[in-house]
Wavefront OBJ file of the C-alpha trace (Angstrom):
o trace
v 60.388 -93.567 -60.220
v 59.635 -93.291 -56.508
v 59.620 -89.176 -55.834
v 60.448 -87.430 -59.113
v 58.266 -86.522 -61.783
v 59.646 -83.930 -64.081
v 57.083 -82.882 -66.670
v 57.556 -81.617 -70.162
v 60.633 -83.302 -70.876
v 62.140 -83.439 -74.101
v 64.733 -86.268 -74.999
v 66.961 -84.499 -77.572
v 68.889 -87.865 -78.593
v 66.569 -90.152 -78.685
v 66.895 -93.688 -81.183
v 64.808 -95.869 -82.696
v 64.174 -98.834 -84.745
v 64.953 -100.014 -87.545
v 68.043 -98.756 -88.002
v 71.978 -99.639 -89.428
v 75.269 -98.040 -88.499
v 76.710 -99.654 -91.884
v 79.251 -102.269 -92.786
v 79.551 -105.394 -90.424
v 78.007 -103.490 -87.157
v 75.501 -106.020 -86.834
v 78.052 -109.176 -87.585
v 80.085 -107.231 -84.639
v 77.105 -107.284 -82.466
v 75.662 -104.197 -82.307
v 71.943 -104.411 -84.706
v 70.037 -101.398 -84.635
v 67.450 -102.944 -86.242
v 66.141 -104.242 -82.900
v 65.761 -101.247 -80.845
v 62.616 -99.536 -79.581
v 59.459 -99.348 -81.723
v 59.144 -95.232 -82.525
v 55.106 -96.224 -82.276
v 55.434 -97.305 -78.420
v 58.114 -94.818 -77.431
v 55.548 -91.899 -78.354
v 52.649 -93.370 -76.694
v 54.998 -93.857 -73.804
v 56.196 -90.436 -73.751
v 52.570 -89.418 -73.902
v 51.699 -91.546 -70.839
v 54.537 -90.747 -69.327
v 54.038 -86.277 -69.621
v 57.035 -86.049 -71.667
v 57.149 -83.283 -74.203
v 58.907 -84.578 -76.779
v 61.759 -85.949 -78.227
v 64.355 -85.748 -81.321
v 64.624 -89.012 -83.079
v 68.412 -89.770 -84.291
v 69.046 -92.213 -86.789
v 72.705 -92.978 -87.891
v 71.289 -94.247 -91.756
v 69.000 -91.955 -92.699
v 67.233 -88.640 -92.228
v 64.041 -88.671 -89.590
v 62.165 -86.219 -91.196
v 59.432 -88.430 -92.873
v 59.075 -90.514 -90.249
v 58.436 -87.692 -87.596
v 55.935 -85.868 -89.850
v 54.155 -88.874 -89.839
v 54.596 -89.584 -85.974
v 53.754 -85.913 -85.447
v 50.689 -86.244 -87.574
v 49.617 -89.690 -85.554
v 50.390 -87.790 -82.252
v 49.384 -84.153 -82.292
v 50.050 -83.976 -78.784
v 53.681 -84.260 -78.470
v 56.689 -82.461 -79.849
v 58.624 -84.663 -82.037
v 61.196 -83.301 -83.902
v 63.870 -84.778 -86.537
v 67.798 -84.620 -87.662
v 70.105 -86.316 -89.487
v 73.890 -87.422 -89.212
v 76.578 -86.900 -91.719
v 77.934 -90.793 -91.716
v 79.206 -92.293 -94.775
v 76.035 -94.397 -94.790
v 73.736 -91.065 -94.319
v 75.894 -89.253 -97.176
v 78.504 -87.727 -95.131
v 79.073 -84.424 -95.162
v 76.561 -83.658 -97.792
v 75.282 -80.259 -97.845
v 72.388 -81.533 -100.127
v 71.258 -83.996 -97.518
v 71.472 -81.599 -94.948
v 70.070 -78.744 -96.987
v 67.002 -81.571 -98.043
v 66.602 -82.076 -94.010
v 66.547 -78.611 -93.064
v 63.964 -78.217 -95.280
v 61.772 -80.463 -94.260
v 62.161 -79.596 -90.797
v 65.665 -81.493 -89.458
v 66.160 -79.276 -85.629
v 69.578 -81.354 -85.133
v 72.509 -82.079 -87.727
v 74.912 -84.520 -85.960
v 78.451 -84.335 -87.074
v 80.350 -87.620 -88.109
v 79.202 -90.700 -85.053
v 80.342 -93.439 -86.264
v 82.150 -92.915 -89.160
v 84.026 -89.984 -87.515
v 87.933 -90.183 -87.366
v 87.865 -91.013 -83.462
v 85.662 -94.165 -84.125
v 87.341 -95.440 -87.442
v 91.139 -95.176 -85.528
v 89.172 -96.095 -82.450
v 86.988 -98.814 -81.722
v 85.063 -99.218 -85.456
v 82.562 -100.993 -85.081
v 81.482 -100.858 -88.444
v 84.615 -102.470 -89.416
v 84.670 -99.586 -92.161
v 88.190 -99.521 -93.877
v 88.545 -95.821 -93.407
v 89.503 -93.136 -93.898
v 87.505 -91.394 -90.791
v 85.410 -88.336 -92.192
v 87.872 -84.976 -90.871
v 85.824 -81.764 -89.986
v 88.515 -79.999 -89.456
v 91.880 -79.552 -91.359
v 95.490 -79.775 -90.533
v 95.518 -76.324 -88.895
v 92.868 -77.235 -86.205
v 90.172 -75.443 -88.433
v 86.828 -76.751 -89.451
v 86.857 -77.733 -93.278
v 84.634 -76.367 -95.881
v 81.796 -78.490 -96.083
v 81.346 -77.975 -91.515
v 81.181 -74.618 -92.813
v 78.699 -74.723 -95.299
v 76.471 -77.173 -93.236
v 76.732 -74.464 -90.463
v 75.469 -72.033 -92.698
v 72.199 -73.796 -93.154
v 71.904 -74.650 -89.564
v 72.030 -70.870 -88.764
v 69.432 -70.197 -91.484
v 67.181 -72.742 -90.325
v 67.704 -71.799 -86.415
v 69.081 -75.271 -85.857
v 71.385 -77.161 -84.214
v 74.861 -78.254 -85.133
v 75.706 -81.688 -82.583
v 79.279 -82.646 -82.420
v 78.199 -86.733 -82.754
v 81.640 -88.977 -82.115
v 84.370 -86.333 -83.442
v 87.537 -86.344 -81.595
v 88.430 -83.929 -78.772
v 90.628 -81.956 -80.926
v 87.845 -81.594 -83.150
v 85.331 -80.669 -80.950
v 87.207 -77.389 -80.075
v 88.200 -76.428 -83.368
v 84.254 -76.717 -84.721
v 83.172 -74.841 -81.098
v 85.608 -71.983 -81.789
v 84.409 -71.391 -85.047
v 81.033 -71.791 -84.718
v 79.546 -71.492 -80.886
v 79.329 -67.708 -80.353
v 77.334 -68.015 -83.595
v 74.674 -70.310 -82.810
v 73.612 -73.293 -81.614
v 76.362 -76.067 -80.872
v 75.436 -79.170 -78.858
v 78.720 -81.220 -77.174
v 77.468 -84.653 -77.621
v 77.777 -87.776 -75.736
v 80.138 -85.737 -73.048
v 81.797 -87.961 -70.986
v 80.426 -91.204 -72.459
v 82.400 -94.238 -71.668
v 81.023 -96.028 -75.566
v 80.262 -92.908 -77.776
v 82.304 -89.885 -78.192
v 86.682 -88.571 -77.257
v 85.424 -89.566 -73.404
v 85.461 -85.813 -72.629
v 86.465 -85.075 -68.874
v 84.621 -82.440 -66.787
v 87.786 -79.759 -67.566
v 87.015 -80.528 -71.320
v 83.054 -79.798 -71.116
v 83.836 -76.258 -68.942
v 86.087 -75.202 -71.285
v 83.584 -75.639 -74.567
v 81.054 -74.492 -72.723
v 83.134 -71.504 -71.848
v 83.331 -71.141 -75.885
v 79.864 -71.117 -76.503
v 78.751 -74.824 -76.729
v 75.657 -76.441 -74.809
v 77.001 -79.796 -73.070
v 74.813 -83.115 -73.358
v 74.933 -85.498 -70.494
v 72.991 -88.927 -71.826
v 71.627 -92.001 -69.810
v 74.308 -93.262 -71.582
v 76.882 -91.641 -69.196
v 75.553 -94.043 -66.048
v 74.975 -97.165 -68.554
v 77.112 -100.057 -68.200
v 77.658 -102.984 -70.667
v 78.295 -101.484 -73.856
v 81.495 -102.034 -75.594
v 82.472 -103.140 -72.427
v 82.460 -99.592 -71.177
v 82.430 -98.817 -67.596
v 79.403 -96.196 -66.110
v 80.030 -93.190 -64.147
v 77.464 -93.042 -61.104
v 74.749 -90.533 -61.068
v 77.232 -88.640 -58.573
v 80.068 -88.484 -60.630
v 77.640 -87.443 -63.465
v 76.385 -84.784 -61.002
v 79.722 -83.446 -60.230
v 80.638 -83.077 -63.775
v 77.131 -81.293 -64.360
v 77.976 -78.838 -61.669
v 81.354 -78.326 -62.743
v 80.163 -77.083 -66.331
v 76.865 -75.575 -64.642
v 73.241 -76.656 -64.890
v 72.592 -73.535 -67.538
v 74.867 -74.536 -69.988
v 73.860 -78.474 -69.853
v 70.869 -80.882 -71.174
v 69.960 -84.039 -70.202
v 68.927 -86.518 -72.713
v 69.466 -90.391 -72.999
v 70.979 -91.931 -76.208
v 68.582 -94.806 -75.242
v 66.529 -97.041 -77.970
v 69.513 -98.061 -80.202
v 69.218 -102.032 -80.024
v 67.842 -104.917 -77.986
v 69.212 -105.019 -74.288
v 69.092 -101.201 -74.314
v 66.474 -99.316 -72.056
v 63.728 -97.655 -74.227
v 63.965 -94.028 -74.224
v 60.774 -93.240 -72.137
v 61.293 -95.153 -69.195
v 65.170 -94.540 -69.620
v 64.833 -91.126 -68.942
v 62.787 -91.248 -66.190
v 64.941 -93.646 -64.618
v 68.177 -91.231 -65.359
v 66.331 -88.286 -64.249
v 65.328 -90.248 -60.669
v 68.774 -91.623 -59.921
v 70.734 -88.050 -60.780
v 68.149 -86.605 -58.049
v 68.191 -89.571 -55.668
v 71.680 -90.856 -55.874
v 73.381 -87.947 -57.412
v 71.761 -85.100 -55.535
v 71.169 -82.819 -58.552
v 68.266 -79.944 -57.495
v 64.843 -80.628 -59.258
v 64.551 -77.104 -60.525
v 68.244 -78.045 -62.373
v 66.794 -81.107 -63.177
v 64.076 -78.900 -64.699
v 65.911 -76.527 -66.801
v 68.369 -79.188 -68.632
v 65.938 -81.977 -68.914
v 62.599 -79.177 -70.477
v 63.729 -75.664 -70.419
v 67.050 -75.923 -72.091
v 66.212 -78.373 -74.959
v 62.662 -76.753 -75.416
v 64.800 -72.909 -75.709
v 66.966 -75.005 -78.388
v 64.401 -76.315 -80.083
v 62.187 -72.757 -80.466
v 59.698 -73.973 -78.487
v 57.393 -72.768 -75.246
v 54.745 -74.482 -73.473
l 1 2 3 4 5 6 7 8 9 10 11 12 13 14 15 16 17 18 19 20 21 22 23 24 25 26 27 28 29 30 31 32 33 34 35 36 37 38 39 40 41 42 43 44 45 46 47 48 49 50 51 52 53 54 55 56 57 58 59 60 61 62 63 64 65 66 67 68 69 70 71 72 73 74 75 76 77 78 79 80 81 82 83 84 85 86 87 88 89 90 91 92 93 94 95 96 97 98 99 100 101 102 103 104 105 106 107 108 109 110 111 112 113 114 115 116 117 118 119 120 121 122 123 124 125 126 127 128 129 130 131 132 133 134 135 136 137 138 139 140 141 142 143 144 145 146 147 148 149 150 151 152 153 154 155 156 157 158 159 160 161 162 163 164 165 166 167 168 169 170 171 172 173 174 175 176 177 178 179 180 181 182 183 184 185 186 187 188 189 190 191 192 193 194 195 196 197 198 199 200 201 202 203 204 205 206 207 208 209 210 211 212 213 214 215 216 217 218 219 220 221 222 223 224 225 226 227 228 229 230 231 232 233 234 235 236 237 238 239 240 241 242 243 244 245 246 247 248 249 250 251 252 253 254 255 256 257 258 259 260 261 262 263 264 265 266 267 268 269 270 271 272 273 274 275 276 277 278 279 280 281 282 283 284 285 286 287 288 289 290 291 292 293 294 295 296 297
């Protein structure tokens, strides 16, 4: 950071270790159990004047671990979810029901166990099938809805994780104008349907909040190639700076920045290189996520 300093941030996708995205991930080279330490990124982020953060882990719930976190570090705002992978349960609506309950702000539809990465790249190696939310028609299948049903009673947030374009829309029409829907890895060259900045206007035009992570300007994994912070920018702009957050998808494994400084560092280079206003860089990186989280400061 050289001129930046944007305090009260809150990382909304934020990973940690240990961690396991199931079947032969780690023989294919991505091990989650070597990411960042949960311990350091909090007394980072406390160092650092970041809010808070939503820990995302693909294998199990975060609840227990943030109570405990939270309990270790009163002053931060650490908040939990969990993802409906195979590995997590799936679409369970007890698991999700369990999480909600114990305080889960984010349920993350199928990552990577979702239809796009089982016919895409699979790096789990799992022998499918991918895990549908919607049906043949386009429309989001029973269990989405039930699961949406507890989000909305638990003013919570339904994330689209790695679903496929096609499902993205048909879980956004349904649900967006009805609460809170979070596009996910938008535009990410390693996670996600690679949504282009026509794609993330036109959910956001149906209801749904659009992500942009670290993730989007980081090269190296999967081979993917990085937008620059400018092309980032533009696609920002395009969707508007209401209607976006800012978070990293950092902390997942060895070799990839830890979430703290990773968000600093994403935060400086979409203001310095990318030419994004502080005061936008303001309301998607603390007001937005701290409005969808039911939180003021």
């Amino acid at each position: 950071m050289t001129g930046l300093k944007i305090e009260n941030s809150i990382d909304l996708h934020c990973h940690f270790r240990p961690d396991h995205l199931g079947g032969k991930a780690i023989e294919n080279g991505v091990d989650c159990r070597t990411g960042t330490s949960p311990i350091e990124s909090a007394k980072a982020a406390i160092a650092s004047g970041q809010a808070g953060a939503v820990l995302k882990s693909h294998s199990f719930a975060s609840t227990a671990l943030v109570s405990a976190l939270n309990g270790v570090f009163p002053e931060l705002r650490l908040f939990s979810g969990i993802c409906t992978d195979y590995i997590s349960g799936g679409l369970n609506i007890d698991a999700v029901d369990a999480a909600l309950r114990m305080g889960a702000k984010i349920v993350w539809l199928p990552t990577l166990h979702s239809v796009n990465d089982i016919e895409g790249g699979n790096i789990t190696s799992h022998p499918g099938p991918g895990i549908a939310v919607i049906d043949d028609a386009g429309k989001p299948v029973d269990a989405v809805h039930q699961i949406f049903e507890l989000v909305q009673q638990h003013d919570a947030i339904l994330a689209t994780g790695h679903t496929s374009a096609a499902e993205h829309y048909g879980v956004i029409r349904e649900f967006a104008r009805r609460g809170k829907v979070v596009v996910t890895h938008a535009g990410e060259p390693a996670a996600g349907p690679k949504l282009t900045a026509a794609q993330c206007v036109e959910l956001a035009d149906l209801g749904a909040i659009i992500e942009f992570t670290a993730m989007l300007c980081h090269d190296g994994v999967a081979g993917a190639t990085a937008k620059s912070p400018l092309q980032a920018a533009e696609m920002i702009y395009a969707v508007g700076a209401d209607r976006c957050v800012l978070a990293t998808d950092y902390g997942f494994m060895k070799g990839i920045p830890d979430p703290v400084p990773g968000f600093a560092d994403f935060l400086e280079r979409l203001w310095s290189e990318g030419e994004v206003a502080e005061k936008d860089l303001i309301q998607m990186a603390s007001r937005k996520p701290a409005e969808l989280l039911g939180i003021s400061f």
